[in-house]
N, C-alpha and C positions, 0 to 999 in steps of 0.2 A: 663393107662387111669385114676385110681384115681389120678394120680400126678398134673395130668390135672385139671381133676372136682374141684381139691384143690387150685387147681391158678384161675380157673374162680370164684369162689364162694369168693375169699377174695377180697376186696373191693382195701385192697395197692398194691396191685396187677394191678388190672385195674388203677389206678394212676399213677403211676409206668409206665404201657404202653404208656400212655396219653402222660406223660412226653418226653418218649422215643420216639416217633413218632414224638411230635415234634421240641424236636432236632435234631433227624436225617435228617429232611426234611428241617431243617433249616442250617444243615451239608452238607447236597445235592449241597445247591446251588452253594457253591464253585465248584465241583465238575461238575453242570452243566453247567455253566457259561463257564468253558472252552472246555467241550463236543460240545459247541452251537459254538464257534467260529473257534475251530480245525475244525469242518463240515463244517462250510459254507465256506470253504476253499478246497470242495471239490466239482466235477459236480454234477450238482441240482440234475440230477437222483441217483445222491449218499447218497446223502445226510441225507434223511430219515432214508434208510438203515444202516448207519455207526450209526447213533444217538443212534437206537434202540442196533444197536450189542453192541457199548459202554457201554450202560446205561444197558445193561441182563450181560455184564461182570462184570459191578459194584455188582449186585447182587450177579453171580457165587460166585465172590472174598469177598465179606462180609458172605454166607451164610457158604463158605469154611473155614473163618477164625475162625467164631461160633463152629466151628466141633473141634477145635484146638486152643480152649480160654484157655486148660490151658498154653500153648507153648507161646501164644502172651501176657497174663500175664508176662510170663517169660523174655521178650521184655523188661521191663519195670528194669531189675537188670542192675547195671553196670559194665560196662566192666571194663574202666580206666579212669583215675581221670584227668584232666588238668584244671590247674586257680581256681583247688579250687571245679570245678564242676564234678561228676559223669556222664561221657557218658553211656548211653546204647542203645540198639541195636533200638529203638522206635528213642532217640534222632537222630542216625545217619541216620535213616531215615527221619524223617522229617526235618534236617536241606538240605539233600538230596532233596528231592522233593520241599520244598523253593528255593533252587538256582535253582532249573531245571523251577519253575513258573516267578521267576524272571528275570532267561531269556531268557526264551520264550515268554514275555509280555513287555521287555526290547526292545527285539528284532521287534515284533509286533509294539510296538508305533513308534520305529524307523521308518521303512517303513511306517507308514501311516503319516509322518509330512515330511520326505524326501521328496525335492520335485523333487529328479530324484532319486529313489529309484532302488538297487538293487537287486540281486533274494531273494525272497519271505523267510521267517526266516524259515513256515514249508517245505520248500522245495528247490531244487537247484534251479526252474525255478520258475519264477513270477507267472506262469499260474495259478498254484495250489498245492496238495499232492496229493501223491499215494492212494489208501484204505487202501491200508496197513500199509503204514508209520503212516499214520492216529488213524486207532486202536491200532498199537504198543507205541503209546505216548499217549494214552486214557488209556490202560491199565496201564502205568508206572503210571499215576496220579491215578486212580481208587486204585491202591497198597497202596499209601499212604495216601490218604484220608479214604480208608478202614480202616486200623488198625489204624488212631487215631481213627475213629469212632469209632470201638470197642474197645480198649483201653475206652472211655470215656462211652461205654454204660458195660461194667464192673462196672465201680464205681457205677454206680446208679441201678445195678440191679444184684443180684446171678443165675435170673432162665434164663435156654436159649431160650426156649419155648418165653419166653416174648422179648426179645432181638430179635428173628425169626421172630415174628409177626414185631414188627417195625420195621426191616429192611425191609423186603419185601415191606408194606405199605408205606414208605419212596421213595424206589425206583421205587414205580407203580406212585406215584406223582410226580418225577421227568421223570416218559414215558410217562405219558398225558401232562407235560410241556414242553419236552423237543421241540418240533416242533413248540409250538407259540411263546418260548422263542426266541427260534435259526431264526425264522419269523421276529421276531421285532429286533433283532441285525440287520438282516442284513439289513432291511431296512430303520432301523434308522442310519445312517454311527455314527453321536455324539454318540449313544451309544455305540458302540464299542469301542469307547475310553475311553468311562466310565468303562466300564467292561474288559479292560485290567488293566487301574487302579486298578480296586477290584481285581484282580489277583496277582498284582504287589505287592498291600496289604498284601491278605492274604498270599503269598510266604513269605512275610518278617517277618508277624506273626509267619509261618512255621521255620524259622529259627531263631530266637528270644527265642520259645519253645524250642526247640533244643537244645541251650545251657542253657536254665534253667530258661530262662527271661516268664514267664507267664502274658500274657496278655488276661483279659477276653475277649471271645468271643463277649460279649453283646456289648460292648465299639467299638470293630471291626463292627457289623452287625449294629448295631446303627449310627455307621457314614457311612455306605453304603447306608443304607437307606434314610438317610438324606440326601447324595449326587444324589440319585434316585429321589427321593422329588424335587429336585431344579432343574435337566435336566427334570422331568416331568412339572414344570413349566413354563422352557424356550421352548421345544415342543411347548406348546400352545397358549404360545405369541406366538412362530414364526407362528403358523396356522393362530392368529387373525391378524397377520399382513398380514399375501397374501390372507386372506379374505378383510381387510380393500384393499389393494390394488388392487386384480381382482374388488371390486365393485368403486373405482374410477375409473379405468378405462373403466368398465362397463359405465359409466356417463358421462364420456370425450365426447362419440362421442353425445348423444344425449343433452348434454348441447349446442354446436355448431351450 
């Protein structure tokens, strides 16, 4: 309990959290982005449900990993050397989880630009997925977005206490988004394509890291955002245009 009172009372401390929270949240959204589309690939009365179980495994698997920071430090030693570069157990994960985003979002743009498409990428039938298949490929991605997360909130912080608080916090904003996010995919179809894109991305980023090639995060989110920015502009031309054109046509008859 004074370990406590001694981390809320220090000021770098709460900075520190600040920081933490909102990387993580800005960590998340990889993470939720394909939560949102693995779901709506499943029947609407599922849907909710699968989002939530997902996004409380995300939790489980980061709160789990905290328990066992010194072991995923250890993640971070190499195993064996090729090209020059040190593989360890973190790289071979994450270059893992890159090729698994890459084509699964490879596969996804496939079928939606096919225009006699065959069975559906998460599934054998077009219809949809299983629940279950569903949250077994939620979980494999939650694995590895987990422990770069932690791997990265190591570096900027020794206390775990503070690391707990922003994970949780992190993943309560990704459960109050995770339903209007996964809302507006589906009923934007354009953005679906955009956010396989960002998928496609961050996979590649994922692997990139992997073999040792570091690309800042900012440079990645920064041109998502700026790709978000430009389909939210074309949205609203296209709204001002079937406004411009339901009220011509409004006008048609009573011009006559």
């Amino acid at each position: 309990m004074d370990y406590l009172i001694t981390l809320a009372a220090d000021p770098a401390v709460w900075a520190a959290l600040a920081t933490l929270i909102a990387m993580e949240v800005v960590l998340g959204i990889d993470n939720l982005i394909f939560i949102s589309i693995l779901t709506n690939k499943l029947p609407e009365h599922q849907r909710s449900r699968g989002r939530r179980i997902g996004i409380g495994l995300a939790l489980v698997l980061r709160l789990a990993l905290l328990g066992t920071v010194a072991f995923i430090v250890q993640l971070t030693t190499p195993l064996f050397e090729l090209f020059g570069h040190g593989f360890s157990w973190r790289d071979l994960i994450l270059i893992a989880g890159g090729l698994f985003l890459v084509w699964k979002s490879t596969k996804e743009i496939h079928h939606n630009v096919d225009p006699d498409p065959g069975p559906d990428m998460f599934g054998g039938k077009a219809a949809g997925i299983g629940f279950g298949a569903a949250i077994f490929q939620i979980l494999l991605l939650d694995l590895v977005f987990s422990i770069d997360s932690i791997i990265t909130a190591v570096g900027m912080t020794d206390h775990i206490p503070v690391m707990m608080v922003a994970v949780v916090v992190a993943v309560l904003v990704m459960l109050f988004a995770a339903d209007p996010l996964a809302n507006f995919i589906h009923n934007n179809p354009t953005i679906v394509m955009l956010a396989l894109g960002f998928l496609l991305l961050i996979g590649t980023m994922l692997i990139a890291d992997g073999f040792g090639v570091h690309v800042p995060k900012g440079y990645i989110y920064a041109a998502m955002a700026f790709s978000a920015l430009v389909e939210g502009l074309n949205m609203l031309a296209r709204r001002a245009r079937k406004r411009r054109q339901a009220a011509s046509a409004g006008e048609e008859p009573a011009g006559q």
